[in-house]
C-alpha positions in Angstrom: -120.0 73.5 162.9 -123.5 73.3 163.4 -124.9 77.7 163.1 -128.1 79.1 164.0 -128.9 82.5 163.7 -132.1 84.1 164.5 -133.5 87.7 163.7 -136.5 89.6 162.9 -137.6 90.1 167.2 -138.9 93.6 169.1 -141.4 95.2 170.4 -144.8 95.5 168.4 -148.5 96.4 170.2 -150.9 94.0 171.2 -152.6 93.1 167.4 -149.2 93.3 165.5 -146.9 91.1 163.5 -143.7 90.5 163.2 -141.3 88.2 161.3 -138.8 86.1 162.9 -136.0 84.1 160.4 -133.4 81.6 161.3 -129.8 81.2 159.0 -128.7 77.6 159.4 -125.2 76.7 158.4 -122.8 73.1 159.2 -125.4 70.5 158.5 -127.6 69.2 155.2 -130.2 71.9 156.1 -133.0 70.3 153.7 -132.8 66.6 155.8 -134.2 67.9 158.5 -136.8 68.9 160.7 -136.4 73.0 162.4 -138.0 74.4 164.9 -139.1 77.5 166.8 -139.5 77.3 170.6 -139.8 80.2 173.2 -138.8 80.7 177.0 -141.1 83.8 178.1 -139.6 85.1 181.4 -140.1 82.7 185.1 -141.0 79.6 182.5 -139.6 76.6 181.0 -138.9 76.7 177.1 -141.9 75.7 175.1 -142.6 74.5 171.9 -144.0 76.5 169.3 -143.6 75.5 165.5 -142.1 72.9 163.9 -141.7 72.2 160.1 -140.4 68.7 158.8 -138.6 68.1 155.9 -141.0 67.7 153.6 -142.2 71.6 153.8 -145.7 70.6 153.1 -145.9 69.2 157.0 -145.9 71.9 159.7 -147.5 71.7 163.3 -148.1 74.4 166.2 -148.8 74.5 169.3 -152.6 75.5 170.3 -151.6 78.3 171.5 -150.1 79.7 168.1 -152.8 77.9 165.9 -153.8 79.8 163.4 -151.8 83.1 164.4 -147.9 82.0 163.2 -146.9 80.2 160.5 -143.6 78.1 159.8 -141.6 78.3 156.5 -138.4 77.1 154.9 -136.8 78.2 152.6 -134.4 74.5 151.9 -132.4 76.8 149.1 -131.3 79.6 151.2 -131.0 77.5 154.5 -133.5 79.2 156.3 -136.9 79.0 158.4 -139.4 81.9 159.0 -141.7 82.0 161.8 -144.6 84.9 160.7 -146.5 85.6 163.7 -149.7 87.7 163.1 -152.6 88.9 165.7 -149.5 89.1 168.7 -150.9 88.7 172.2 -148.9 90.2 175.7 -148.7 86.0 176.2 -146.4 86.0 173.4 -143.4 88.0 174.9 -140.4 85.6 175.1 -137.6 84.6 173.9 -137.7 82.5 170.6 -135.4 80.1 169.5 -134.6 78.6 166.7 -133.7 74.5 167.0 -132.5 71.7 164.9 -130.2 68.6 165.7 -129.5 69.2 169.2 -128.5 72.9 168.6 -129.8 76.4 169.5 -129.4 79.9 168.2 -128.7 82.4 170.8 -132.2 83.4 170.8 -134.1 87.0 169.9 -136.7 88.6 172.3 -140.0 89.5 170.8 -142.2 92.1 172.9 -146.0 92.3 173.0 -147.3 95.1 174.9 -149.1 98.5 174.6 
């Protein structure tokens, strides 16, 4: 069955990075397109990354432009999300997606 495991969340001050990976498992990994998306606390899940396929295509929201990047790694059946310059806006929980699945989700903290 379909297996998504994130990692890489906590706490970090206002400035920070951190390094969030997803382990896919039960599907063709390289045919298709993952994403990250976050639920911060009181709001709806957003969108925040998504890489296709082909690993040359990746979009972003405007609100991570240019602060996170998305990577895949279509050997070890994975996808990084390296956020840089955090924000207090960031705090959620992200999410790693494909298909119509989820991972359980790991809560990244931005504050000082």
């Amino acid at each position: 069955q379909v297996q998504l495991v994130e990692s890489g969340g906590g706490a970090v001050q206002p400035g920070g990075s951190l390094r969030l990976s997803c382990a896919a498992s039960g599907f063709t990994f390289r045919r298709y397109v993952m994403s990250w998306y976050r639920q911060a606390p009181g709001k709806e899940r957003e969108w925040v990354a998504g890489i296709f396929a082909d690993v040359r295509m990746t979009r972003y929201a405007d609100s991570v432009k240019g602060r996170f990047t998305i990577s895949r790694d279509n050997a070890q059946n994975t996808v990084t999300l390296q956020m840089n310059s955090l924000k207090p806006e960031d705090t959620a929980v992200y999410y790693c997606h494909a298909l119509a699945y989820w991972g359980q989700g790991t809560q990244v903290t931005v504050s000082s």
